[in-house]
C-alpha positions as CSV (number, residue, x, y, z in Angstrom):
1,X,-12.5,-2.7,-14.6
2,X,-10.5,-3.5,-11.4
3,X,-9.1,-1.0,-9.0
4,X,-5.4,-1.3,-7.3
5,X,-4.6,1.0,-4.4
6,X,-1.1,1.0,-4.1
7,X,1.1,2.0,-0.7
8,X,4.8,2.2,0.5
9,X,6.3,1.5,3.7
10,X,9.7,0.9,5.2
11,X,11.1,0.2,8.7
12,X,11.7,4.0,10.6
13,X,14.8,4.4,9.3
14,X,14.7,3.2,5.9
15,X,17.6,1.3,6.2
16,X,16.0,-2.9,6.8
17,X,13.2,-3.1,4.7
18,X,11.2,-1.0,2.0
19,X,8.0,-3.0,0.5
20,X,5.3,-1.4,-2.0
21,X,2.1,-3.2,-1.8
22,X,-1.5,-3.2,-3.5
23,X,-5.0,-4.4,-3.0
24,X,-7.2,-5.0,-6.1
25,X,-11.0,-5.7,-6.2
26,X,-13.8,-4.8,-8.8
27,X,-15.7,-1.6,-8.1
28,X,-18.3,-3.2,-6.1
29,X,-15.8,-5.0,-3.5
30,X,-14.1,-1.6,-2.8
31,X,-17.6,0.0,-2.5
32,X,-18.6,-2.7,0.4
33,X,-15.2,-2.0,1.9
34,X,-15.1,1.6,1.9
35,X,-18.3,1.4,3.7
36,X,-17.5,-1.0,6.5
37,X,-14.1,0.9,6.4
38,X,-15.6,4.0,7.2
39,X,-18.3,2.9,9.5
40,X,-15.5,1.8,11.6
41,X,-12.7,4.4,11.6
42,X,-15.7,7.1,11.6
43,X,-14.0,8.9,8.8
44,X,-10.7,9.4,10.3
45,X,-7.7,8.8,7.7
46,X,-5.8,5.4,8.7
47,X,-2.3,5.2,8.1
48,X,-0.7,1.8,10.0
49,X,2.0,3.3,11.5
50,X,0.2,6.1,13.2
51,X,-2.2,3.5,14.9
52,X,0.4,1.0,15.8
53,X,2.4,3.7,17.2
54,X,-0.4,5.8,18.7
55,X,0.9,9.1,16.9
56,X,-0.9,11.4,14.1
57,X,-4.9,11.1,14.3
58,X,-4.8,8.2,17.4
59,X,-2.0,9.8,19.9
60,X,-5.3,10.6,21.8
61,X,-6.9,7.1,21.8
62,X,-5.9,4.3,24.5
63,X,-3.7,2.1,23.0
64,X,-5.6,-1.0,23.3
65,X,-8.2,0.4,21.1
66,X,-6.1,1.2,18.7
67,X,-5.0,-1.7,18.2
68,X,-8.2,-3.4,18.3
69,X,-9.3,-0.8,15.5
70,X,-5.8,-2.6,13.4
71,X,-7.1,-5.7,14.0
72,X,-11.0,-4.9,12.9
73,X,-10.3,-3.4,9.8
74,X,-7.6,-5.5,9.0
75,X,-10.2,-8.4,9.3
76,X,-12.8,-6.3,6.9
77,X,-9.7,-6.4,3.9
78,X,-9.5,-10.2,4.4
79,X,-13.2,-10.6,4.6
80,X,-13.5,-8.1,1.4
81,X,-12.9,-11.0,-1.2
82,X,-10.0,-8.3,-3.1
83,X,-6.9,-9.9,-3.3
84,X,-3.0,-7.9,-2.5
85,X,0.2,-8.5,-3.4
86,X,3.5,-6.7,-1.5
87,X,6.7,-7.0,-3.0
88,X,9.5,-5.9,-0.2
89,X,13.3,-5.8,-0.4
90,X,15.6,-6.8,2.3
91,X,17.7,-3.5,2.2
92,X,20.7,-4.7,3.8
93,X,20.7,-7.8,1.4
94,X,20.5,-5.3,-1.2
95,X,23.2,-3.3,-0.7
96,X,25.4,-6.4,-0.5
97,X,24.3,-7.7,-4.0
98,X,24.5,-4.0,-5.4
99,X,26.6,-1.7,-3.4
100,X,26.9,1.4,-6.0
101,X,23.2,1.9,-6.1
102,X,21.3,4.2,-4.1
103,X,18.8,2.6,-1.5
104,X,15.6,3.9,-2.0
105,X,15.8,4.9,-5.9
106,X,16.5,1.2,-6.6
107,X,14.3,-0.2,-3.8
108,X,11.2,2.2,-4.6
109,X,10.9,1.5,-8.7
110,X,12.0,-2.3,-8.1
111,X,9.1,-2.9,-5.5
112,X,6.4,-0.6,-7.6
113,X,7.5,-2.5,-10.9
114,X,6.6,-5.4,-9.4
115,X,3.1,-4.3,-7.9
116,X,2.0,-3.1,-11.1
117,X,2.8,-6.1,-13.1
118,X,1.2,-8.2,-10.5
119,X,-1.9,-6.4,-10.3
120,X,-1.5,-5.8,-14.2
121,X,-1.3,-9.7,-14.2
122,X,-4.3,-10.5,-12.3
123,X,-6.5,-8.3,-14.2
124,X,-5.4,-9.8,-17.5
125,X,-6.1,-13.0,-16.5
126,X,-9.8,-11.8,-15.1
127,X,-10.2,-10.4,-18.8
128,X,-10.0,-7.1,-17.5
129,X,-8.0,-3.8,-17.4
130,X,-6.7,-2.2,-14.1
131,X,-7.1,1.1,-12.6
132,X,-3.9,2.2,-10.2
133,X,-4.4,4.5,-7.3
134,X,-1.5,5.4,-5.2
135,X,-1.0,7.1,-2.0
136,X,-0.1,10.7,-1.9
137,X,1.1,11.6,1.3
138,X,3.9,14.3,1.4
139,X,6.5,11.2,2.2
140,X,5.8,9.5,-1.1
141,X,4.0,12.1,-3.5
142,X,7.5,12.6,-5.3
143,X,8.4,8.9,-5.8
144,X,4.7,8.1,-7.0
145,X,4.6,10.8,-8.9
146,X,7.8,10.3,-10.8
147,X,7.2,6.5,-11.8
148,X,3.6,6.5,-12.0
149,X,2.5,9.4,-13.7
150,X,3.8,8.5,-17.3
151,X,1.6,5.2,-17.1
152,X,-1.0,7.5,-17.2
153,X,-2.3,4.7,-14.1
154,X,-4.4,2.8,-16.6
155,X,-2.9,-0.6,-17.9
């Protein structure tokens, strides 16, 4: 079996960009990684946009380690051997082609429809099945929720 974890993310105003992405590795890849992972943010929670920006868990931290801490662990993903895919839509571009539609409804299911097939995908052609983990921070728990619950996140 292969595990996806699954994240959104959008510009601060959610009006330029909106982009759902996963990583996918076998059990023993995210084992390795979660170690090194945690090793190296000694157990605190990382969420990108509160270490780039020095808020949340790192507003007390200098701000060149934070970013060195960025930087270290987003060399232990690449060095982890899992493989990711992100599917993001240009907002603005968006509206343009479909004006009626509401931003993030569309934007949200497009992006996660196209993470799970890709991840659904790359298990199939490992001769596997996938396991889908998503975040469930307050920001996204109702969107996840919603599209992912009825897949039952096994595919």
């Amino acid at each position: 079996m292969l595990y996806a974890y699954g994240d959104e993310s959008s510009d601060e105003t959610k009006r330029r960009v909106f982009a759902v992405g996963t990583v996918i590795g076998a059990e023993e890849q995210w084992a390795e990684l979660e170690e090194r992972w945690a090793s190296r943010t000694g157990g605190i929670p990382f969420h990108a946009n509160d270490c780039d920006s020095d808020q949340g868990d790192f507003r007390n931290r200098p701000h060149n380690e934070n970013k060195q801490l960025y930087a270290d662990l987003t060399g232990i993903l690449a060095d982890s051997g899992m493989g990711g895919y992100t599917a993001a839509i240009a907002l603005a571009s968006r509206r343009e082609a479909f004006p009626d539609v509401e931003d993030m409804d569309w934007s949200y299911y497009k992006a996660f429809q196209e993470a799970v097939e890709h991840a659904k995908n790359c298990a199939h052609f490992n001769g596997e099945t996938v396991r889908f983990i998503f975040d469930t921070r307050e920001e996204s728990t109702y969107n996840t929720g919603r599209v992912a619950h009825p897949f039952a996140l096994f595919c």
